[in-house]
C-alpha positions in Angstrom: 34.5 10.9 9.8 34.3 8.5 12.8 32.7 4.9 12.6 31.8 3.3 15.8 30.2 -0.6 14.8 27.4 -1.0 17.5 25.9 -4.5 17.7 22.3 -3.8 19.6 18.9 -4.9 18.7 15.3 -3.5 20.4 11.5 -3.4 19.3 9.6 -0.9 18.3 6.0 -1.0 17.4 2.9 -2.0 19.0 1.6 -5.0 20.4 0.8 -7.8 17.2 2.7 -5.6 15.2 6.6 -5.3 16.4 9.5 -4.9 14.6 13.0 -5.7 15.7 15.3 -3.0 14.9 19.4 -3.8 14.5 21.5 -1.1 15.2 25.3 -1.8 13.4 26.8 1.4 13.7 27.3 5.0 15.1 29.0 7.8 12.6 30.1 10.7 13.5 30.6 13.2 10.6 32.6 15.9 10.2 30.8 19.5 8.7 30.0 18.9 5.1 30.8 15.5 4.8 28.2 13.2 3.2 27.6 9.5 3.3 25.8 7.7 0.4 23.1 5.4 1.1 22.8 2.7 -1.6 19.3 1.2 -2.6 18.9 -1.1 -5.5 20.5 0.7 -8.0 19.5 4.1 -6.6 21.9 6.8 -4.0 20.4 8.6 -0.8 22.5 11.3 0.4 23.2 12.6 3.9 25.2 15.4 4.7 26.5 17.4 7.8 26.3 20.8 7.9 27.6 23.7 10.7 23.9 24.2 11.4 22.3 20.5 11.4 21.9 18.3 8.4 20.6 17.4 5.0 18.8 14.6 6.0 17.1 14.1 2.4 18.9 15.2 -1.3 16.2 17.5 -2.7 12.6 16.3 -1.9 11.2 17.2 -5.6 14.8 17.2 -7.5 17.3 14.5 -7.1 15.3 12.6 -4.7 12.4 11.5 -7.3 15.4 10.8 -9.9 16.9 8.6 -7.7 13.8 6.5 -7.5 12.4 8.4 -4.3 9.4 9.6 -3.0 8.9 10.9 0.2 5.8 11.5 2.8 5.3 13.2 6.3 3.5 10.3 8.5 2.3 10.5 11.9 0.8 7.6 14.2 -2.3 7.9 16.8 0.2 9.2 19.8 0.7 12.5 16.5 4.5 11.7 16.5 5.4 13.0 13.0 7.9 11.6 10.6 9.4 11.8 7.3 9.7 8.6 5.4 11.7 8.6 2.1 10.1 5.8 0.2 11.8 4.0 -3.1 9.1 4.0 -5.7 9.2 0.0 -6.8 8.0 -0.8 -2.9 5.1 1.9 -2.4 2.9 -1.0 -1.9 4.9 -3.0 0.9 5.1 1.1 2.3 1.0 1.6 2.2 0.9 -2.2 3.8 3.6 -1.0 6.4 1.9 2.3 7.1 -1.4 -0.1 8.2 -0.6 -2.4 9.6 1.3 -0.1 12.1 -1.8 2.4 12.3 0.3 5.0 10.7 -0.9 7.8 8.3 0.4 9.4 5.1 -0.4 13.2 5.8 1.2 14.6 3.0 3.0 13.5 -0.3 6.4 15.9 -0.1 7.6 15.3 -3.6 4.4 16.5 -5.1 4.8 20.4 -3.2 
């Protein structure tokens, strides 16, 4: 594993509604090495794989035990994303996903 610190900032968002985004850091993995994401008192896990990644610990498994819920979102220009939300700030999420014009399509950890 490879960590390259990055100190750059840029917005994203739309016009009342921008965010400034900090970028600290580029890492470059090795295959099937993880990195652990801390949260409160809860672990996200990340792995590289030969073929791509494991961008999420199981979506109805470990994820929910950890405290996690996730959700495909898209916005009005339909560009879709997965958002892993922990489960003591669904409200600041549903306030997020408004105020940004964003919309929950599906519930993941509920399949």
């Amino acid at each position: 594993m490879k960590i390259k610190k990055i100190n750059r900032e840029f917005i994203v968002g739309e016009r009342n509604n921008k965010l400034k985004i900090k970028h600290v850091a580029n890492v470059n993995l090795n295959n099937n090495e993880q990195i652990t994401f801390l949260f409160k008192k809860s672990e996200y896990d990340f792995v590289k794989k030969s073929w791509g990644f494991y961008a999420t610990p199981s979506i109805n498994g470990r994820l929910v035990k950890e405290g996690f819920l996730s959700a495909l979102v898209t916005n009005k220009k339909k560009m879709v994303y997965l958002m892993v939300i922990h489960k003591s700030k669904i409200i600041a999420f549903k306030k997020y996903c408004k105020d940004h014009n964003q919309k929950i399509v599906k519930w993941l950890h509920k399949i």
